[in-house]
N, C-alpha and C positions, 0 to 999 in steps of 0.2 A: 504494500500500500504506500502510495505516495505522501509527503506533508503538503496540506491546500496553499495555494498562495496568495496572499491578499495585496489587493491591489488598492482600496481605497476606505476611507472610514466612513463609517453610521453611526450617524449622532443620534444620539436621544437622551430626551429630557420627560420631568412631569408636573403634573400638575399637584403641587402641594393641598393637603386637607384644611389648611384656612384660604385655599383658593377656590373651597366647591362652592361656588354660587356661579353665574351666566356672566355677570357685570364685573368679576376676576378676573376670568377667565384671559384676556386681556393685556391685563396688568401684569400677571404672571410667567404668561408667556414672553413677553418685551424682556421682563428681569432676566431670564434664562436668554435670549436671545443676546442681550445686550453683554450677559457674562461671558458666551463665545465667543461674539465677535463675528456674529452671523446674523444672515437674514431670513435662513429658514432650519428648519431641523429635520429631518428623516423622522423619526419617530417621537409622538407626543402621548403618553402614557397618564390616565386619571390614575394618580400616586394611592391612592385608597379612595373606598365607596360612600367611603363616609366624610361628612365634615365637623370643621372645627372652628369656634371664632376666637381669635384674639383679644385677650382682654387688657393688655398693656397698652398705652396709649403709644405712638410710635413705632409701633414694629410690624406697621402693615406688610413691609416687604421684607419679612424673615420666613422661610421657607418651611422650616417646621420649628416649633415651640421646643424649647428642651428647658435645661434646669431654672433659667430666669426669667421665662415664663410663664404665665398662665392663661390655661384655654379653658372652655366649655363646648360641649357638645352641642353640633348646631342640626339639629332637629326637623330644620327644612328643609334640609338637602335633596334637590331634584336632580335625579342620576339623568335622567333623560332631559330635562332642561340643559341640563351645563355640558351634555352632548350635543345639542346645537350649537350652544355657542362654540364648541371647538371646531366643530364641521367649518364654521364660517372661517378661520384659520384656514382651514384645508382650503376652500374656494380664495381668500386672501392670498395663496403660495406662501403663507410663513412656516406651513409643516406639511409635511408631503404624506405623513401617515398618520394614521392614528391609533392608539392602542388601551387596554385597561389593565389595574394590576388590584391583587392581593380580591378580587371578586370574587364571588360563588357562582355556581352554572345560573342557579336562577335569574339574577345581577347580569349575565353577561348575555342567555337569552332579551331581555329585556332591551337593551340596547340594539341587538343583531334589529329586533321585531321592529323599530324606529329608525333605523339608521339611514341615512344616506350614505354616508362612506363609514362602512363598516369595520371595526374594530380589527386588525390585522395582527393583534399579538396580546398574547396575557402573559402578563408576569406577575410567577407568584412562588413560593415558598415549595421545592421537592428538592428532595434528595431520598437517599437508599430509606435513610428511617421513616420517610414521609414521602410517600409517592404520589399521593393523587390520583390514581388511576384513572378514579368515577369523572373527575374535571377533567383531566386530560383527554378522555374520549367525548365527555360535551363539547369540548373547544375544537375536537376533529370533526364532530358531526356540524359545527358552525362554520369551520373554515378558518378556524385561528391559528395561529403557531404558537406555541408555548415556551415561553423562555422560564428556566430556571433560577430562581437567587438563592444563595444559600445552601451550595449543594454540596458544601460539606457539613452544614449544621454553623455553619455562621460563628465558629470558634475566636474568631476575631473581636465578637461584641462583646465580649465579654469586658475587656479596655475599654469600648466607648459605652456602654452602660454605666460600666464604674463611675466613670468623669460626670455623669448627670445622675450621680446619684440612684441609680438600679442595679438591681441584683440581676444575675445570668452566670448560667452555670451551661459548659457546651456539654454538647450530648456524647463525648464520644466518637463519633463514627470516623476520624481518621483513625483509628488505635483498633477498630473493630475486629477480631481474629481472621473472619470470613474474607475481606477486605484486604488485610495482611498477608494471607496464604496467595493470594491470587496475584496482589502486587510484585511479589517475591518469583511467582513462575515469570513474569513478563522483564523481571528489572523493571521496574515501573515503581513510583514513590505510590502510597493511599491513596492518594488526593488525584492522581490521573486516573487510576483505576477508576471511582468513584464518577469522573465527568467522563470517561468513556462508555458508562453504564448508562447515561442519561443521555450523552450525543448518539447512541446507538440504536435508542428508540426515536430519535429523529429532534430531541430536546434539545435549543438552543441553552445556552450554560453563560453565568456570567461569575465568576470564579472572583474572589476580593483576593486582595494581596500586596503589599507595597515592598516584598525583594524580587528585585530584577532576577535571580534565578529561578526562584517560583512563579513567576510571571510566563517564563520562557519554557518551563514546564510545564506550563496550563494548556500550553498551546500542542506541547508534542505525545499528541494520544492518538493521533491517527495512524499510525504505523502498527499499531494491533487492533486485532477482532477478538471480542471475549466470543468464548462456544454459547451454544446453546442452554449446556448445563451451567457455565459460570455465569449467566443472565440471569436463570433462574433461582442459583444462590443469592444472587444478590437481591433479588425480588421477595425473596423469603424474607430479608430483613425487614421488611417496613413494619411499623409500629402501628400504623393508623395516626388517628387523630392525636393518641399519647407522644408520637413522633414528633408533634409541630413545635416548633421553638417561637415562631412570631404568632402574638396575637392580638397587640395593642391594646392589652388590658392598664399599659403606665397613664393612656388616656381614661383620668376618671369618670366612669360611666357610661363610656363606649360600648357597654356590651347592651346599653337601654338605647343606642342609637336606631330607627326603624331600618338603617341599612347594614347594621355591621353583618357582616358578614359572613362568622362563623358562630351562629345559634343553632348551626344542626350540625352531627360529625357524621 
C-alpha cells in the first residue's frame, strides 16, 4: 500500500454554542474568518446542538466560556433557524460546506428534512471504547461523512481541564492489551493502530497532538491492513455509552437543555 499524498488544505471552523441564535451566526463567522486571514472556509461545523448565552458583559466575541466565565442555558435555540442562517453563508461564498457536530441521529435527520444545502459531515466523539455504530449508519443512510474526535479517548484533556478547573480522568485505550498485541505485530505505536481501525471503516480521524513526531505518525497508517479478525477484536472493545468521555455536563444544566443531545444511550 502506498502513503496518500496531499496536495492542498481544508479549512474548517465552527460555530461556537453562545453563537446559536440566526443574528450570530454572522458575527461569528467574520471572527473565525478574520483569524485566518481568509475569505471563505471549506467547512462550517454547528460546534454543538445546543446553546448558551453569555452573561459577562464584554465577551460577546469569546468563542466558548471557560473558567472566567459564566453562561446559562439558552433554551431557544432553533437548530433549524440558525441553519438558514448558515445556508445564506453558503449562497454569500464565505463557506463552501456545511456541517454538524456532537448531534444525535434524531438532531441530524431534522436538518437533512429542511435543508437546502445539506449537512456534509458530523463530527463527533468515537473511538475503539465508543463507537457509535447506530449514528454512524444514520449519517450513511443520510449521506454524511463522519469525522472522528477523540479517537484515542482525548488523553490530552486531561491538562486542559485541569487549567479550568475540571476533573478528567482518560480512559485508557492507548495502554489497552488488545491494542498493544496488534500494534506490536505491525511495528506500529497504539495510537496508529487505533486510527487505522477507524480510517478502515471509511472514518475520517482528526488525531490532537503538538510533537512533530506524533504528528508524523498520525499520518503513517496507510501502509497496513488490519485482517478481518483484528477488526473484529477491536470492535469487541467498545463500551457503549459507559465508553463516552464528552458530555458537556461542566455546562450547568445542559442536560435540561430541549436539545442536548445525549438523553437517550
Amino acid at each position: 500500500m502506498h502513503q496518500p499524498e496531499f496536495h492542498s488544505l481544508f479549512l474548517t471552523s465552527n460555530l461556537p454554542p453562545v453563537g446559536m441564535t440566526p443574528e450570530k451566526v454572522p458575527f461569528f463567522l467574520k471572527k473565525s474568518l478574520e483569524s485566518l486571514q481568509l475569505t471563505y472556509v471549506d467547512l462550517y461545523l454547528i460546534h454543538m446542538p445546543f446553546g448558551l448565552k453569555l452573561i459577562n458583559e464584554g465577551d460577546e466575541d469569546s468563542r466558548l466560556p471557560m473558567k472566567d466565565r459564566k453562561t446559562e442555558v439558552d433554551h431557544s435555540t432553533n437548530l433549524e433557524a440558525v441553519w438558514k442562517a448558515l445556508e445564506a453563508e453558503v449562497d454569500a461564498g464565505r463557506v463552501k460546506s456545511l456541517g454538524i457536530s456532537n448531534f444525535n441521529a434524531e438532531q441530524a435527520q431534522r436538518i437533512v428534512d429542511i435543508a437546502k444545502h445539506k449537512p456534509m459531515n458530523h463530527q463527533y466523539e468515537t473511538h475503539a471504547y465508543f463507537q457509535q455504530k447506530a449514528l454512524r449508519e444514520a449519517n450513511q443512510k443520510l449521506g454524511i461523512t463522519v469525522c472522528g474526535y477523540a479517537p484515542f479517548g482525548s488523553p490530552g484533556r486531561k491538562v486542559f481541564y485541569n487549567s479550568v478547573g475540571l476533573k478528567f480522568e482518560s480512559n485508557g485505550l492507548l495502554d489497552d492489551p488488545t491494542v498493544e498485541k496488534i500494534a506490536k505485530k505491525y511495528n506500529k505505536t497504539t495510537a496508529q493502530i487505533l486510527l487505522r481501525f477507524l480510517t478502515q471503516q471509511g472514518i475520517v480521524v482528526i488525531p490532537k497532538s503538538v510533537t512533530p513526531t506524533r504528528i508524523q505518525q498520525n499520518i503513517e497508517i496507510f501502509d497496513i491492513e488490519l485482517t478481518a479478525d483484528e477488526m473484529k477484536e477491536l470492535e469487541a472493545l467498545d463500551k457503549g455509552f459507559a465508553g463516552r468521555t464528552v458530555n458537556f455536563n461542566a455546562f450547568k444544566g445542559v442536560q435540561d437543555h430541549p436539545e442536548y443531545p445525549f438523553k437517550t444511550v
